[in-house]
MIDONU-641925 format. One record per atom (N, C-alpha, C, O): residue in three letters; x, z negated, y. Coordinates in steps of 0.02 Angstrom, whole numbers, plus 50000, padded with zeros to 5 digits. Example, Ala and Ser with C-alpha at 12.3 -4.5 7.8 and 13.67 -1.06 7.14 Angstrom:
# MIDONU-641925
Ala506604961049716 Ala506154961049775 Ala506604961049835 Ala507124957749834 Ser506424964649888 Ser506844964349947 Ser506454960650002 Ser506704959850057 
# end
This chain:
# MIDONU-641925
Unk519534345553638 Unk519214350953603 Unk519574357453619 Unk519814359253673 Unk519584361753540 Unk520234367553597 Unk519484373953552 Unk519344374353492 Unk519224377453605 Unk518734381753601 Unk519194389453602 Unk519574391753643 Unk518914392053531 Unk519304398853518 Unk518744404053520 Unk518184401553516 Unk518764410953526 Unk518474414753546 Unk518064416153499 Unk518274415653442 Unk517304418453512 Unk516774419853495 Unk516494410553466 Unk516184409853413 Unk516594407153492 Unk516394399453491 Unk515784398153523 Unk515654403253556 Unk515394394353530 Unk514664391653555 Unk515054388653637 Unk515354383353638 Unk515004391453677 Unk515064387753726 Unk514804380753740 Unk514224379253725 Unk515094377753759 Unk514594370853739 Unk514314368753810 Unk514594368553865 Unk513584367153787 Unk512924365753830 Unk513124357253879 Unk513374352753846 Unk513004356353942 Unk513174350253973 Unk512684350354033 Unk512504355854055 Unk512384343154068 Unk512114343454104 Unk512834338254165 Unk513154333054157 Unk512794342954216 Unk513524339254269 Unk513014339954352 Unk512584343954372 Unk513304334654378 Unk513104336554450 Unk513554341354475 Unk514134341754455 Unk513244346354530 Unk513634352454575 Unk513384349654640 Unk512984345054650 Unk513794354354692 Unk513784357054750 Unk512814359954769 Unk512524360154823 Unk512564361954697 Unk511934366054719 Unk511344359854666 Unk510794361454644 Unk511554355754659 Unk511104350054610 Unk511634349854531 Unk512204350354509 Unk510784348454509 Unk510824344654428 Unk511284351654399 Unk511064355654440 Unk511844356354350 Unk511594359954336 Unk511384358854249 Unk511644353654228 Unk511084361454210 Unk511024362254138 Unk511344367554115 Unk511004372554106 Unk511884367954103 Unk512174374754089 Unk511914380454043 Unk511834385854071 Unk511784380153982 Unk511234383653952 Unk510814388054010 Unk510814393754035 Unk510504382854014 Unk509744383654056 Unk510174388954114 Unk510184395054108 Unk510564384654179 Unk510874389154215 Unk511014396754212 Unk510784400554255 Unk511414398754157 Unk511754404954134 Unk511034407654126 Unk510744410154175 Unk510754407254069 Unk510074410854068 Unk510084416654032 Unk510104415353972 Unk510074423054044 Unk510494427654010 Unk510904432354046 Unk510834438454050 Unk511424428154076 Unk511814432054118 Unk512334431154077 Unk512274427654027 Unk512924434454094 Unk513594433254078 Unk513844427254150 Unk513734426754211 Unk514234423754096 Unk514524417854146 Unk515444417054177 Unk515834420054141 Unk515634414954213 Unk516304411654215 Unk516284406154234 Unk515944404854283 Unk516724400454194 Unk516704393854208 Unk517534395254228 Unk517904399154197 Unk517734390854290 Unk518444389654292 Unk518354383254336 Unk517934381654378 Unk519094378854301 Unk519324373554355 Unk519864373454383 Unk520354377154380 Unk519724367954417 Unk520264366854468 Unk520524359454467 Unk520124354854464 Unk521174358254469 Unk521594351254467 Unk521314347054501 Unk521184342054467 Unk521094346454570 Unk520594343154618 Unk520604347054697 Unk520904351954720 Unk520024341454729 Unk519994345554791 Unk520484345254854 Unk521004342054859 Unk520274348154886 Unk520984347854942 Unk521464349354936 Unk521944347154967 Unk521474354754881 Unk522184358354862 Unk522254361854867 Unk521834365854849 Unk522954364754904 Unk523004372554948 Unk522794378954885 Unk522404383654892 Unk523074377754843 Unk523044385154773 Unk522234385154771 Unk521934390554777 Unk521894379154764 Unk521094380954734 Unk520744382354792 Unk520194385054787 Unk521014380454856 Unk520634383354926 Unk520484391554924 Unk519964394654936 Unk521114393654903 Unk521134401554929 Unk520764403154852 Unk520444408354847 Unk520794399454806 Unk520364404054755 Unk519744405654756 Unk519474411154752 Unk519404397454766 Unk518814396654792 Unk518654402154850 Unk518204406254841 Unk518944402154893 Unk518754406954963 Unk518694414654925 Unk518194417954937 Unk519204417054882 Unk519054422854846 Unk518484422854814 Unk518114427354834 Unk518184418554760 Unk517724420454723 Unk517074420454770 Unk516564423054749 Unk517084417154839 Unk516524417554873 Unk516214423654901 Unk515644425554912 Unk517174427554914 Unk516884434654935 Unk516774438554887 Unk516364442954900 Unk516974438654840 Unk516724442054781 Unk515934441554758 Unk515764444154705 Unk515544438654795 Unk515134438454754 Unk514594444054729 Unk514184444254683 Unk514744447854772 Unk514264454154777 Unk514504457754721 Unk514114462154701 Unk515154456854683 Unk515444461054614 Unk515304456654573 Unk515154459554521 Unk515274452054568 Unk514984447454511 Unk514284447854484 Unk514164447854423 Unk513794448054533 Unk513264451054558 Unk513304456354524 Unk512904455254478 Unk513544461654516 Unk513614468954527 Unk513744470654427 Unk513774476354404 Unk513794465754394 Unk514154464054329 Unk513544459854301 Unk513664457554245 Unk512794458054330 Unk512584451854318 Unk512884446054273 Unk512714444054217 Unk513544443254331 Unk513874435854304 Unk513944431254362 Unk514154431654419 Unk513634425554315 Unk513654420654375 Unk514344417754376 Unk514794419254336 Unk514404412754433 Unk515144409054428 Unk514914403354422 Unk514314402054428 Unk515454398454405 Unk515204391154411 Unk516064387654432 Unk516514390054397 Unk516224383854468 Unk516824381854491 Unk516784373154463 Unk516204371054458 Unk517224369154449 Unk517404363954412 Unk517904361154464 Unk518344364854486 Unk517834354254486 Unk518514350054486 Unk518094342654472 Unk517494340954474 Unk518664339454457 Unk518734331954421 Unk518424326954507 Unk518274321054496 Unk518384328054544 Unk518214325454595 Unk517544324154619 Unk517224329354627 Unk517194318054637 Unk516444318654636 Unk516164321954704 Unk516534323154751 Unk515584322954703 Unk515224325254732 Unk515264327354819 Unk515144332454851 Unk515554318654843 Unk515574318154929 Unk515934324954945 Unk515784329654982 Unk516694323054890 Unk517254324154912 Unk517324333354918 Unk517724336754951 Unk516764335454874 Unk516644344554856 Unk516294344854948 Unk516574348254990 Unk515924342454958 Unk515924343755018 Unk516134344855086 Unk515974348955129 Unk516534340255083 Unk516874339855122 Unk517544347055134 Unk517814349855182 Unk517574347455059 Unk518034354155038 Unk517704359755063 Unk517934363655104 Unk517194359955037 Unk516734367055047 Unk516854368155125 Unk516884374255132 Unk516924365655176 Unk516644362255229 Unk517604366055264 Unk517644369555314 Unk518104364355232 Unk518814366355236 Unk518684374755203 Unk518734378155255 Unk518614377355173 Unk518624382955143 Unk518204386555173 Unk518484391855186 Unk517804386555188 Unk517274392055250 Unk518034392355298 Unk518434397055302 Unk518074386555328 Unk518634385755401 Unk519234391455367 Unk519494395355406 Unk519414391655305 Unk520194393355324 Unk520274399755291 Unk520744403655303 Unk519574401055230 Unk519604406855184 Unk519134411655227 Unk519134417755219 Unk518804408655266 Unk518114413555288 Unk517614416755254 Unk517404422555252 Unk517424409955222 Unk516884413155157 Unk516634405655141 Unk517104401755133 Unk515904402455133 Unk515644398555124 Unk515404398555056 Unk515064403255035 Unk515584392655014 Unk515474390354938 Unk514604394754925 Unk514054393354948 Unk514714397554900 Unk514014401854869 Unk513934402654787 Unk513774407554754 Unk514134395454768 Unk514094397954698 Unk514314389354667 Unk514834386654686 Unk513914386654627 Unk514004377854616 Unk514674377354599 Unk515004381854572 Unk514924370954617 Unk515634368654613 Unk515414361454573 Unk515094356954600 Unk515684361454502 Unk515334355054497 Unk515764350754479 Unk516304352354454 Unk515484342154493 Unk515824337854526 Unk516054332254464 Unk515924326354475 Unk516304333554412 Unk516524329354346 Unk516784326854345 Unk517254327854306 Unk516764320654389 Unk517024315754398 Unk517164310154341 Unk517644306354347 Unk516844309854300 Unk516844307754238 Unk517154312554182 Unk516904312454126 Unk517614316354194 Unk517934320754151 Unk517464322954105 Unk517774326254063 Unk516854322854091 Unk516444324654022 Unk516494332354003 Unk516674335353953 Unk516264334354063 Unk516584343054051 Unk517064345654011 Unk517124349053960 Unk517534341454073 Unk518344343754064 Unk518574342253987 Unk518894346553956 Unk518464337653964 Unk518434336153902 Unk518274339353851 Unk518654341153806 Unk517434340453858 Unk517054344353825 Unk517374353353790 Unk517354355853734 Unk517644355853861 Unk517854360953855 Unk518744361853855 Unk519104366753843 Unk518894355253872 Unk519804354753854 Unk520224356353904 Unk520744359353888 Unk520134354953964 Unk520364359954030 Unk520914351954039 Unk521294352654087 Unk520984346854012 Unk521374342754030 Unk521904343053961 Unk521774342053902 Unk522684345254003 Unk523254346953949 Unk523684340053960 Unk524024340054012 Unk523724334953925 Unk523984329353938 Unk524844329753959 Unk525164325053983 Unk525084335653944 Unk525574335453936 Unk525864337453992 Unk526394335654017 Unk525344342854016 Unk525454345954121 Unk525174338654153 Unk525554335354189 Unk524764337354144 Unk524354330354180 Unk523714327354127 Unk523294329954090 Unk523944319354147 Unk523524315354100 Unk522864316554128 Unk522434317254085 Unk522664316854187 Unk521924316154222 Unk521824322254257 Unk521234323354271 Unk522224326354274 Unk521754331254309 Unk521804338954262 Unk522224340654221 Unk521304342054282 Unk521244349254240 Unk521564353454260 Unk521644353654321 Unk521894358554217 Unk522224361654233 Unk521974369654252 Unk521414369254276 Unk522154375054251 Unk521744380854286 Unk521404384654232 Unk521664389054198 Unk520814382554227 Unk520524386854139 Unk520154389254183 Unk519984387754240 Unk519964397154117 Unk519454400654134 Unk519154402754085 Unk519504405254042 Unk518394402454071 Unk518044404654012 Unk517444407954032 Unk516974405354062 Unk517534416054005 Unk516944421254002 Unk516594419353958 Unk516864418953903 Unk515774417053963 Unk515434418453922 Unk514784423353894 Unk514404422853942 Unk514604425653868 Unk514084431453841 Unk513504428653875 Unk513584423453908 Unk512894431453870 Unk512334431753857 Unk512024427153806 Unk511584423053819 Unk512334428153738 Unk512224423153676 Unk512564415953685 Unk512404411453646 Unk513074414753743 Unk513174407753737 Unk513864408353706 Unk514084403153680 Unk514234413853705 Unk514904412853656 Unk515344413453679 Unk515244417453725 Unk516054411453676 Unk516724411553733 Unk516834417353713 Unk516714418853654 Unk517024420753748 Unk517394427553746 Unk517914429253778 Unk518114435053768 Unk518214425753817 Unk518934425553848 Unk519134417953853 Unk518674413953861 Unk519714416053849 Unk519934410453864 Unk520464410253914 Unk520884409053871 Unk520814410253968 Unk521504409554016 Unk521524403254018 Unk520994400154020 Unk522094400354017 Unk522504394354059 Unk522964396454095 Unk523304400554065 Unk523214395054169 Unk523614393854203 Unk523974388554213 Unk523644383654196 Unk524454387154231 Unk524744379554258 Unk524544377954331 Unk524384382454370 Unk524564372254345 Unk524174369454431 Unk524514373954470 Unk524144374254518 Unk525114378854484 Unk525544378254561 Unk525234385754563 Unk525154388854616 Unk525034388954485 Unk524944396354500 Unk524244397954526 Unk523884393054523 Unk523934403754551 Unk523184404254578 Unk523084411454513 Unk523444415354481 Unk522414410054522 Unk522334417654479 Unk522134421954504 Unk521794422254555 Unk522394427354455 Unk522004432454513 Unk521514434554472 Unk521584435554411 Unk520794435354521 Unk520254438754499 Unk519914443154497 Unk519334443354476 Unk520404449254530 Unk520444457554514 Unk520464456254431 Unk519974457754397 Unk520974453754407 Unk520854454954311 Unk520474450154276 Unk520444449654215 Unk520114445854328 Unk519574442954285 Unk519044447054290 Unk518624446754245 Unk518974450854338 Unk518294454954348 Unk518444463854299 Unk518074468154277 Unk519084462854301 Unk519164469354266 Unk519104467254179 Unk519024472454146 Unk519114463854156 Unk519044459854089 Unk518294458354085 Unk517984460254036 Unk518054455754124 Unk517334457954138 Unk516894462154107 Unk516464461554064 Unk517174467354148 Unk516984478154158 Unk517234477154060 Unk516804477154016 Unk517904476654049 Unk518104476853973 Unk517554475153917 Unk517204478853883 Unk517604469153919 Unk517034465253895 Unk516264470153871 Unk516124472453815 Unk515894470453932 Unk515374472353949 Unk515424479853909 Unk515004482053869 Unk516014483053929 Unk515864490353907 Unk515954490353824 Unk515594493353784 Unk516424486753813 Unk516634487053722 Unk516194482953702 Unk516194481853642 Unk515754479953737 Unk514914475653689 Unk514464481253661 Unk514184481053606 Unk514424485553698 Unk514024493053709 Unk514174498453672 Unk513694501853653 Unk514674500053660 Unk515094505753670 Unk515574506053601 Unk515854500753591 Unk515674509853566 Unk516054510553519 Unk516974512653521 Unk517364515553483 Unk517014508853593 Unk517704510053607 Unk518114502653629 Unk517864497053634 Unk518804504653639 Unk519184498953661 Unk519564501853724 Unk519654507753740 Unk519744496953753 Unk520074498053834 Unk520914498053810 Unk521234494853769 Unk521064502653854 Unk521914501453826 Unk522324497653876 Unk521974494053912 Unk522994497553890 Unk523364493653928 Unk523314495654004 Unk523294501554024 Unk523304491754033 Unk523064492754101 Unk522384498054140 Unk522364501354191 Unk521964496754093 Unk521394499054102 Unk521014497354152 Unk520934491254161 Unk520684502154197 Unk520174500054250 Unk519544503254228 Unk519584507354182 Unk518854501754258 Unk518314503154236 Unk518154511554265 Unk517804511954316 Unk518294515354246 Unk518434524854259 Unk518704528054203 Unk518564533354175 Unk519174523154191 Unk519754528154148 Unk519534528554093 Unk518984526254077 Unk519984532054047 Unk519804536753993 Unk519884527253945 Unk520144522253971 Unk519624527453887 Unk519734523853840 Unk519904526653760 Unk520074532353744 Unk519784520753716 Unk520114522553646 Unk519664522753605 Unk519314517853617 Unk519384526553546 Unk518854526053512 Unk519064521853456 Unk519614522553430 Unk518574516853435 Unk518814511953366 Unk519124514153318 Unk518754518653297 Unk519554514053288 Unk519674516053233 Unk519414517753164 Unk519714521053122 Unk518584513853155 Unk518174515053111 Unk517704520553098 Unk517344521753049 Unk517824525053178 Unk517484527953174 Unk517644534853146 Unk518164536853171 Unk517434538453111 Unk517824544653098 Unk517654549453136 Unk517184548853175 Unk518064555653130 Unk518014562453190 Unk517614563353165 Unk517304560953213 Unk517194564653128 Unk516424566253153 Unk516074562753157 Unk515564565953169 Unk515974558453156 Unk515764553453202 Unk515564553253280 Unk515084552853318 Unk516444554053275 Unk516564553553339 Unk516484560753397 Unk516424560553458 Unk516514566353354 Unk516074575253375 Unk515504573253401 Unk515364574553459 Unk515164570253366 Unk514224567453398 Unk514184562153440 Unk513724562653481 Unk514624555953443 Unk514514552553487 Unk514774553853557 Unk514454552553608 Unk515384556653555 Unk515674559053633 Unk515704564953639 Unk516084569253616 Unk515324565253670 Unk515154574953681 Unk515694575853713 Unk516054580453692 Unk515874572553763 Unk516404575453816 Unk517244575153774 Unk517824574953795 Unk517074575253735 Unk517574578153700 Unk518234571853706 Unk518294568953761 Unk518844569353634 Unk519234567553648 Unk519914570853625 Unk519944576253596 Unk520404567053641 Unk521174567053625 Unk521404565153576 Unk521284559053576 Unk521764566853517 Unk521964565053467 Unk522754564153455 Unk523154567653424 Unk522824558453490 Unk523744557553506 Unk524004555053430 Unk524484557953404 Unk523694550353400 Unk523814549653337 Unk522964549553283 Unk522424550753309 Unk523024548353233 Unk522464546653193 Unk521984540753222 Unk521374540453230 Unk522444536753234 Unk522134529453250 Unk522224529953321 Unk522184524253343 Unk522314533853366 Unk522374533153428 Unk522164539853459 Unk522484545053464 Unk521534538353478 Unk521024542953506 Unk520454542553600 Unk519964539653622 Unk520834546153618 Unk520584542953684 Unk520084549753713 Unk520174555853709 Unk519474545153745 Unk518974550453773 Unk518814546153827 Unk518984540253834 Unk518234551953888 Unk518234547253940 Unk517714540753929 Unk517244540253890 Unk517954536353975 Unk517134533253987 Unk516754535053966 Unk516644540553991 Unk516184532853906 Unk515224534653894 Unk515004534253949 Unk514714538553982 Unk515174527553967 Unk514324526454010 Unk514574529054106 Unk514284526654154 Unk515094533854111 Unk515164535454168 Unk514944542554185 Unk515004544654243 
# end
């Protein structure tokens, strides 16, 4: 299945690290990230895992839950979790679930036959509130991701759901942004008081609204 953006995330019931989960049900109305991992006991998904554990207080901070994926069943996540406290210094706080039966992986396409017939490769999928993909990443197995720009895509996300603007290139959650292009200057006189920049017609930057 190859899931393109603004798609139905699709609903699965998988065993985790924290039980049954129902994904639907799980998410709830949070914003979500689903990502996997090739399998356990692997140096790249150790240190990722150990990152998203300390993160959790910014994820938190975004109301988005995480949910972590490998093809490996259940014992074997334990035993991992169990290595990753030891070497990342941060204990699994967030379900790792155990799809051992590829149904997931499937479901959502994280297995690229062509990198590997059986194991998943490094996906990541933001989803809404409504249940809809809104980011898609793949990595290849050897690379780790980094999740400074998953959390800053996040902040993106979240603010242009709201907000009648777009984030420009290398944007962090402070900086000035771009007003849509639909909107016209007066329009745009009443909506941003704080006044913007008019570098071209179509390229109009004011600060942050909601800062």
């Amino acid at each position: 299945m190859f899931l393109q953006l603004g798609d139905p995330a699709p609903d699965f019931t998988q065993e985790s690290t924290e039980g049954t989960i129902r994904f639907h049900e799980w998410l709830g109305d949070s914003w979500g990230v689903l990502f996997s991992h090739p399998a356990d006991f692997t140096p790249v998904c150790t240190t990722e895992l150990g990152m998203v554990a300390h993160l959790k207080d910014e994820f938190a901070k975004r109301k988005t839950k995480v949910i972590g994926l490998s093809v490996d069943p259940l014992d074997k996540h334990k035993g991992w979790a169990d290595d990753i406290a030891e070497t990342q210094g941060a204990r699994l706080n967030f379900p790792l679930l155990a799809d051992a039966d590829r149904s997931v992986s499937e479901l959502y396409g994280m297995i690229h036959p062509n990198a590997d017939s059986t194991a998943t490769v490094r996906s990541v999928f933001i989803i809404d509130p409504k249940k809809k993909v809104r980011l898609t990443l793949t990595y290849p197995a050897p690379t780790g991701r980094n999740f400074d720009e998953i959390l800053r895509v996040i902040d993106s996300l979240q603010l242009t759901e709201y907000e009648k603007v777009a984030t420009p290139v290398n944007w962090k959650d402070g900086d000035d942004v771009v007003i849509l292009p639909s909107i016209t200057n007066e329009e745009a006189d009443k909506m941003f008081p704080r006044g913007y920049k008019e570098l071209k017609p179509y390229l109009r930057m004011t600060p942050q609204p909601n800062k």
